[in-house]
N, C-alpha and C positions, 0 to 999 in steps of 0.2 A: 783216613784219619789225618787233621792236620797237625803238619808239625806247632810246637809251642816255644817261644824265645821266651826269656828273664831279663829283655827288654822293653821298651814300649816305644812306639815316636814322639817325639818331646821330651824322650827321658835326658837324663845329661848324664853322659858315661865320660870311663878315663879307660885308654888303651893300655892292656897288661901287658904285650909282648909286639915283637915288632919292627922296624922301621921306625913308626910314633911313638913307643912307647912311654907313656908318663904325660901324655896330651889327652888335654880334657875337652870334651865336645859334645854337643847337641844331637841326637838320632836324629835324622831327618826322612829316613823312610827305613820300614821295616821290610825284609823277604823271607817270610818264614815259608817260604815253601822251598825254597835255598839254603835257611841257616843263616845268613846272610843279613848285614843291617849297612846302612850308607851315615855317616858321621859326618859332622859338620867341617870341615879344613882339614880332616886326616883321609889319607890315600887318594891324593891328588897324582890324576891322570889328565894326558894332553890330546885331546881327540880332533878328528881332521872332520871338520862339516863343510856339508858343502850348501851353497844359498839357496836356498827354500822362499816360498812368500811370507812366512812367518820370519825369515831371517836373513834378513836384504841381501847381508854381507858375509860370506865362507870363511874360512883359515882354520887358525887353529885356537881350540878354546879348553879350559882347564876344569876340570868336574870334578867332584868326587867319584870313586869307586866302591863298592860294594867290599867288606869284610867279613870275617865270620865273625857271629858273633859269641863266638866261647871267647877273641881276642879280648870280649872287653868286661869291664864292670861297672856295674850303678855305683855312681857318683853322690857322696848323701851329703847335702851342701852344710847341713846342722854339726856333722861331725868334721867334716871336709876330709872326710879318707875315703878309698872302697868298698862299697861291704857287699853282702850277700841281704838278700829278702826274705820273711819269712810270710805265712797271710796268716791275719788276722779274721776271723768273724765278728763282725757288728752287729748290734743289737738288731738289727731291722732284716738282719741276715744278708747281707750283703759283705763278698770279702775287700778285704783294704792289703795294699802292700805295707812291709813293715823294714826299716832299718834292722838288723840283727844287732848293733851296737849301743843305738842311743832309742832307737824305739820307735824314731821319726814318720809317720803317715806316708808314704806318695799317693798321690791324687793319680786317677788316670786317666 
């Protein structure tokens, strides 16, 4: 059975705890099969590559790193706090995520 996040990629979280904490950023890839979510400018790491034909030139380059993601929360830009999600059901039976504060939609 696969694991499930209460994130998604594209969502736009803020880090609860941390090194970053209180830095607001962009999922950029999900790993639910880790737990694990990658954020846009938070948990910057320096990794040594070496030149490939895709990548002329070696040394050293700066990436994001993978987090848990219990670290973080949806960012609900209507209210501009953290909040929790709850789902909705729509008329067409189709579920929608939901702000728990102001009521706000996310798309997915």
């Amino acid at each position: 059975m696969p694991n499930k996040l209460h994130v998604k990629k594209g969502d736009t979280v803020i880090v609860i705890n941390g090194k970053y904490k209180g830095k607001i950023g962009k999922v950029l890839t999900a790993l639910p099969q880790d737990g694990k979510i990658v954020v846009q400018d938070v948990n910057i790491v320096t990794k040594h590559k070496k030149p490939t034909s895709s990548v002329q030139q070696g040394g050293l380059v700066k990436q994001e790193s993978p987090i848990p993601s219990s670290k973080v929360m949806l960012w609900c830009d209507e209210c501009k706090r953290p909040t929790r999600i709850s789902k909705k059901i729509l008329a067409d039976g189709s579920k929608v995520r939901v702000c728990k504060h102001c009521g706000r939609e996310f798309t997915d």
